[in-house]
C-alpha positions, -999 to +999 in steps of 0.1 A: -370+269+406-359+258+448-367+296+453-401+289+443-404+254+459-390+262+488-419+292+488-444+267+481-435+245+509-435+277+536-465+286+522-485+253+521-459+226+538-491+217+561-514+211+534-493+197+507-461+181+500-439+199+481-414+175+461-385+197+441-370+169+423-331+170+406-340+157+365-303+170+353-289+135+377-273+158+396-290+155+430-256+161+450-256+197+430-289+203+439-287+193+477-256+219+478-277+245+463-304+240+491-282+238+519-260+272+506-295+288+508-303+272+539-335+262+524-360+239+543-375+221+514-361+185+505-348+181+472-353+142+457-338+121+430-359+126+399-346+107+378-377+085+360-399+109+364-388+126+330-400+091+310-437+092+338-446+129+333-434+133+297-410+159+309-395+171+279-385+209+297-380+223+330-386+241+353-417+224+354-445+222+380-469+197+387-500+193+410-500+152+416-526+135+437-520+107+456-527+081+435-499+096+411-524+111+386-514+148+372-544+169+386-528+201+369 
């Protein structure tokens, strides 16, 4: 899933924002993981965002618009 974020954010870092987020609650895991693959996208805390989205899998992806609203 960072493989394909971090792809995303090369690809389109200037037109979107790319936001992998860590929904296990282990966002210290994940931040190794990046930095091991010297990756350049950020990984973020996601916890919440499983009770928001109705996450009940992952990997998942999202296309959110600014106001928050799930365009996709």
């Amino acid at each position: 899933t960072l493989t394909v974020c971090e792809a995303l954010h090369r690809r389109y870092g200037g037109k979107v924002t790319v936001v992998p987020l860590a929904l296990g609650g282990d966002l210290l895991a994940a931040s190794k993981q990046r930095a091991e693959l010297k990756y350049g996208v950020p990984v973020f805390d996601g916890s919440g965002v499983k009770e928001k989205y109705a996450v009940r899998s992952y990997p998942q992806f999202f296309v959110v618009d600014p106001d928050g609203g799930v365009r996709w």
